[in-house]
C-alpha positions as CSV (number, residue, x, y, z in Angstrom):
1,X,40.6,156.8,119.9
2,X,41.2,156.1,123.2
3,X,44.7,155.3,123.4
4,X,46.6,154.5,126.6
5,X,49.3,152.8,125.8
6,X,51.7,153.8,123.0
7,X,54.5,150.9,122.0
8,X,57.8,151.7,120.0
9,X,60.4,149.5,118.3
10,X,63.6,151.3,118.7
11,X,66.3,150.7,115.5
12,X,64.6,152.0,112.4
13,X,61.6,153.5,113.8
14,X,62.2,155.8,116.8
15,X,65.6,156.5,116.5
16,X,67.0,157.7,113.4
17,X,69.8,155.9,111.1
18,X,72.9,157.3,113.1
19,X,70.7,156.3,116.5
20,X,69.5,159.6,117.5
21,X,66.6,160.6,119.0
22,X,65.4,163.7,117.3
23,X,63.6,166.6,119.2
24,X,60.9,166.4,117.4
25,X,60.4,162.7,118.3
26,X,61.3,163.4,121.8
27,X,58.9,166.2,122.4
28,X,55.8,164.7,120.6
29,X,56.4,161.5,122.8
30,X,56.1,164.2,126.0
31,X,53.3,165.5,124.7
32,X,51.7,162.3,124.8
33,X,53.0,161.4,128.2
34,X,51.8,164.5,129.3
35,X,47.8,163.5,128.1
36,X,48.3,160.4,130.2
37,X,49.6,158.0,127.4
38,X,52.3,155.5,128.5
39,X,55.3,155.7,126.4
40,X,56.8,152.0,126.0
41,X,59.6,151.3,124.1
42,X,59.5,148.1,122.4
43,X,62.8,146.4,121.2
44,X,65.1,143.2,120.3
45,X,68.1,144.8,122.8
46,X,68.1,143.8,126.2
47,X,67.4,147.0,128.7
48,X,70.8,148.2,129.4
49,X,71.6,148.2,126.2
50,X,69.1,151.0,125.2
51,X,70.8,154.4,124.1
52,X,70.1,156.8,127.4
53,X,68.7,159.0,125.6
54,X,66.0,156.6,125.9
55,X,66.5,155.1,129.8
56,X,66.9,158.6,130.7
57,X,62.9,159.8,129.6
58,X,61.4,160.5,132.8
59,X,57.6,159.2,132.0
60,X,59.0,156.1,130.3
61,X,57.9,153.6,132.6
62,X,57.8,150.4,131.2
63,X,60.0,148.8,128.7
64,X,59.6,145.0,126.5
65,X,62.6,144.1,125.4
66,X,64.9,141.4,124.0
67,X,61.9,140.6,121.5
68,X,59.4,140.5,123.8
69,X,61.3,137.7,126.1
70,X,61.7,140.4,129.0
71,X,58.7,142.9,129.8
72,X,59.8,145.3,132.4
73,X,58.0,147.5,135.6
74,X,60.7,150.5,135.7
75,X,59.7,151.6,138.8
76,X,58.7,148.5,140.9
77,X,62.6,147.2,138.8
78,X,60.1,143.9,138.1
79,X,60.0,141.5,135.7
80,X,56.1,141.5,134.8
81,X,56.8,139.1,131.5
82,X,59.4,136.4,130.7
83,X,60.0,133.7,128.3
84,X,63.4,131.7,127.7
85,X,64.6,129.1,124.9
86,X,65.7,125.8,126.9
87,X,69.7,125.5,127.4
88,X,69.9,122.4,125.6
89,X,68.1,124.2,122.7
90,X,70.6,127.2,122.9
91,X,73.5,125.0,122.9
92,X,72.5,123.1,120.0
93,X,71.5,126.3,118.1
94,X,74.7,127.9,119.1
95,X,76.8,124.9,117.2
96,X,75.0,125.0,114.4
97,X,75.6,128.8,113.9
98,X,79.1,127.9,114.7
99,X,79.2,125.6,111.4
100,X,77.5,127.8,109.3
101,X,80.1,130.2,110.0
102,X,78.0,133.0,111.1
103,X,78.5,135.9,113.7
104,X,76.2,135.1,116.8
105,X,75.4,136.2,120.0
106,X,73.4,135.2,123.3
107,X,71.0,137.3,125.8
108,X,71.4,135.6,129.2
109,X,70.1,137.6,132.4
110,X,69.4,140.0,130.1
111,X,72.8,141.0,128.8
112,X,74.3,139.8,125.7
113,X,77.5,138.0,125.4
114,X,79.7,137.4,122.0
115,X,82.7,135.3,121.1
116,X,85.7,137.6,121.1
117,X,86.6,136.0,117.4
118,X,83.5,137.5,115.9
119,X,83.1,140.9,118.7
120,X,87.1,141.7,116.6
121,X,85.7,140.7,113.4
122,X,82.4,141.9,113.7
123,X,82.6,144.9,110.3
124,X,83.3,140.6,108.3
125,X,79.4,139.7,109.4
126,X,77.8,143.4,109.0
127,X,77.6,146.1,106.6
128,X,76.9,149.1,108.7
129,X,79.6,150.2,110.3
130,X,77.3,152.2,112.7
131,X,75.7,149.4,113.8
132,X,79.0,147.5,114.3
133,X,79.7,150.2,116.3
134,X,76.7,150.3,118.7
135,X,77.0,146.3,118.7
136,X,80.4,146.5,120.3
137,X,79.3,148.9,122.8
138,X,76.3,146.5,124.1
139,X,78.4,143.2,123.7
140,X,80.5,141.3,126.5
141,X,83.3,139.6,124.8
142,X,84.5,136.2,126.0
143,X,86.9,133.8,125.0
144,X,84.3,130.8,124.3
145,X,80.2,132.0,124.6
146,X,79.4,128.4,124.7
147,X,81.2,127.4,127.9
148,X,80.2,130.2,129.7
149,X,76.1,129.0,128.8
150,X,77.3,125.5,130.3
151,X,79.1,127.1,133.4
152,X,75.9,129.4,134.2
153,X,73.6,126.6,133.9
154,X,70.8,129.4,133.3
155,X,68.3,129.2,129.8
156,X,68.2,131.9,127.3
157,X,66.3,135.0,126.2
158,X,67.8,135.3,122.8
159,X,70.2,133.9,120.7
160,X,71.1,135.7,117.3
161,X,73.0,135.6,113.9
162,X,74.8,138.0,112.1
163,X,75.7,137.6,108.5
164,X,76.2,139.5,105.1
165,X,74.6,136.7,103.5
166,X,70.7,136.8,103.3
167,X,70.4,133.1,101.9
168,X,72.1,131.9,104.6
169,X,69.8,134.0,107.3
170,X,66.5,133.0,105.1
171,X,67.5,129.6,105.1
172,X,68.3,128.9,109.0
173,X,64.9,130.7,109.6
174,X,63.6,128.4,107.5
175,X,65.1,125.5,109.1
176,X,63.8,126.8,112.7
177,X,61.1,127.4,111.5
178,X,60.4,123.5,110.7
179,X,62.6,122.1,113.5
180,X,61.6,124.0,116.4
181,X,57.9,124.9,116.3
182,X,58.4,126.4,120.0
183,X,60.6,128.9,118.5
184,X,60.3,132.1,117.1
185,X,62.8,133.6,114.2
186,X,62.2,137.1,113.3
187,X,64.8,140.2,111.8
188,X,65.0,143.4,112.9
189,X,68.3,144.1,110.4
190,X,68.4,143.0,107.3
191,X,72.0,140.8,108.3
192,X,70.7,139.6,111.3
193,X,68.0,136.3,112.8
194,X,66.9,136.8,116.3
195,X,65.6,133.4,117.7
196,X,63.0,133.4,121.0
197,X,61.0,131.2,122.7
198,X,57.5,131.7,120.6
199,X,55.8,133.2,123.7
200,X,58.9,135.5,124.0
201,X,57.6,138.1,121.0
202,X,56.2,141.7,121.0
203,X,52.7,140.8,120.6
204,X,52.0,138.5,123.3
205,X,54.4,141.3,125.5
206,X,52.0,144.2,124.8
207,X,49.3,141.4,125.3
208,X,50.5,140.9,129.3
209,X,51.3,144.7,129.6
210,X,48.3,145.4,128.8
211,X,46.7,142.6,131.0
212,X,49.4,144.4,133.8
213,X,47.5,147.8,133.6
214,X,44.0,146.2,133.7
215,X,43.7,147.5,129.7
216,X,42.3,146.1,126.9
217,X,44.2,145.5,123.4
218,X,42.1,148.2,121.9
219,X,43.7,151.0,123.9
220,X,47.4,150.5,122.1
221,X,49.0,152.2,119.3
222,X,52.6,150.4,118.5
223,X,55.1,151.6,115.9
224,X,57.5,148.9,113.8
225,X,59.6,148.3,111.2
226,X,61.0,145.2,111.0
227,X,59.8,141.9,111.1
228,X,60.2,141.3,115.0
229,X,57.5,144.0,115.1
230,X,54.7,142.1,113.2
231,X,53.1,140.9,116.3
232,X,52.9,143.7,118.3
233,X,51.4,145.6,114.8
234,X,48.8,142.4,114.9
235,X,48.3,142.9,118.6
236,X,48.2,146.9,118.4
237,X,44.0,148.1,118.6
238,X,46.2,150.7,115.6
239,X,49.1,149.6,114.1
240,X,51.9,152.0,112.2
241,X,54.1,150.7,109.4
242,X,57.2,153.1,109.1
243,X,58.0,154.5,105.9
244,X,61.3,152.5,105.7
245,X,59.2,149.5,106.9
246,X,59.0,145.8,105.8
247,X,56.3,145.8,102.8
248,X,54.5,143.3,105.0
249,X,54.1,145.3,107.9
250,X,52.6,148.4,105.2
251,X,50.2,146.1,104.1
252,X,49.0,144.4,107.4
253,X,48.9,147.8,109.5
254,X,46.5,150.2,110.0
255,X,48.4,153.6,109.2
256,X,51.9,153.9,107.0
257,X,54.1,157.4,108.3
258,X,57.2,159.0,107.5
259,X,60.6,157.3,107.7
260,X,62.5,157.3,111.2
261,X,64.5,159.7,109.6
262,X,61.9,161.8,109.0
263,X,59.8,161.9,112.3
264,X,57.4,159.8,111.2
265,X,56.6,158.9,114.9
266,X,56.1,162.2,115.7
267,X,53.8,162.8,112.7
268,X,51.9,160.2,113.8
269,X,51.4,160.8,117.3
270,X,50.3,164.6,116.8
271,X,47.6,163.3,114.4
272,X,45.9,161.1,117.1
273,X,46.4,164.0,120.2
274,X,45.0,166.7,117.6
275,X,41.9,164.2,116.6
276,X,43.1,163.8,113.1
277,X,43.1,159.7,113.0
């Protein structure tokens, strides 16, 4: 196989449940840098908002983030790929959540804002208290999200629910789904519904990273879990399911591993260096 290009969702596949990095992870990733593989990390946060132990990898050089809305030349600080959801869109979405009575969010110039009275609140929408933590931490709280979208003017990467009711996230992915055809629902939690522009997913990211490097499809291996991975797994010339995975993503890729919490990563990418896939 002649990989070049090696792609990694974050949250349930690289990093562990508690959000660690593992040395075993970490050094297999090396190794691959080191045989002239570029290690990009591949996730629904926006880029300051990844845990340093991943910004702070020396041969990461590339990053797609917030879904696939932001792809990102480290070194050159570029924007290489973009894709935003209309303001006008945003806002209406952002009422509608408001009704529901869901938790929600909003990426603008890459960083993510919240509504103070859900950012207090947030352990009423979520489960996982880890998570609720981390969320906090990558979250600016303001007083009313929605006037600060119509002060700013600017459109959106990525707006997002948070609830502890999965008929109520299955059900307004069903309705964006048939409303907003330009629109792209996806989970990467199972409480949570990340909407994107369509074009703004990790598929069509990897797709113009690839097209960036003057590569072809077939020389990318990408690693997922959740369903906001599917179409960089479709995209991927090999695609790994995570043992914790989606059952959708075990069936459509090429290779199932370990769990995150079990290096499954790492298993995976000392099969391909050592010739074993």
């Amino acid at each position: 196989m002649d990989i070049k290009i090696i792609a990694l969702d974050l949250d349930g596949t690289l990093l562990t449940t508690d959000k660690r990095l593992t040395e075993e992870n970490r050094r297999a990733l090396e190794r691959a840098a080191d045989n002239g593989i570029e290690i990009v990390p591949s996730t629904g946060r926006f880029y300051k908002g990844m845990p340093d132990v991943i910004k702070d990898l020396d041969f990461v050089h590339y990053a797609i983030t917030i879904n696939g809305a932001e792809v990102l030349d480290l070194r050159k600080d570029t924007v290489i790929y973009g894709s935003d959801i209309p303001l006008d869109t945003a806002l209406y979405l952002n009422d509608r959540f408001d009704a529901l009575g869901v938790a929600h969010d909003v990426y603008v110039q890459s960083i993510g804002y919240m509504d103070r009275r859900f950012l207090d609140n947030i352990e009423e929408y979520l489960p996982d208290p880890i998570y609720c933590s981390t969320l906090r931490g990558m979250r600016v709280p303001l007083d009313d999200v929605r006037a600060f979208m119509i002060e700013t003017g600017k459109n959106v990467q990525k707006v997002q629910i948070f609830s502890k009711s999965v008929d109520i996230l299955m059900q307004t992915g069903d309705y964006i789904r048939q409303n907003f055809p330009e629109l792209i629902a996806t989970s990467s939690l199972k409480n949570n519904l990340e909407v994107n522009n369509a074009k703004a997913n990790k598929g069509d990211a990897l797709r113009a990273l690839t097209d960036y490097l003057g590569l072809n499809p077939e020389n990318t291996m990408a690693f997922g879990d959740g369903g906001n991975d599917l179409p960089m797994l479709r995209a991927a010339g090999v695609s790994i399911a995570m043992g914790n995975s989606l059952q959708i993503l075990k069936d459509e890729a090429d290779y199932t591993t370990l769990t995150h919490d079990h290096n499954g990563v790492a298993y995976m990418i000392n099969k391909l260096l050592d010739g074993e896939l």
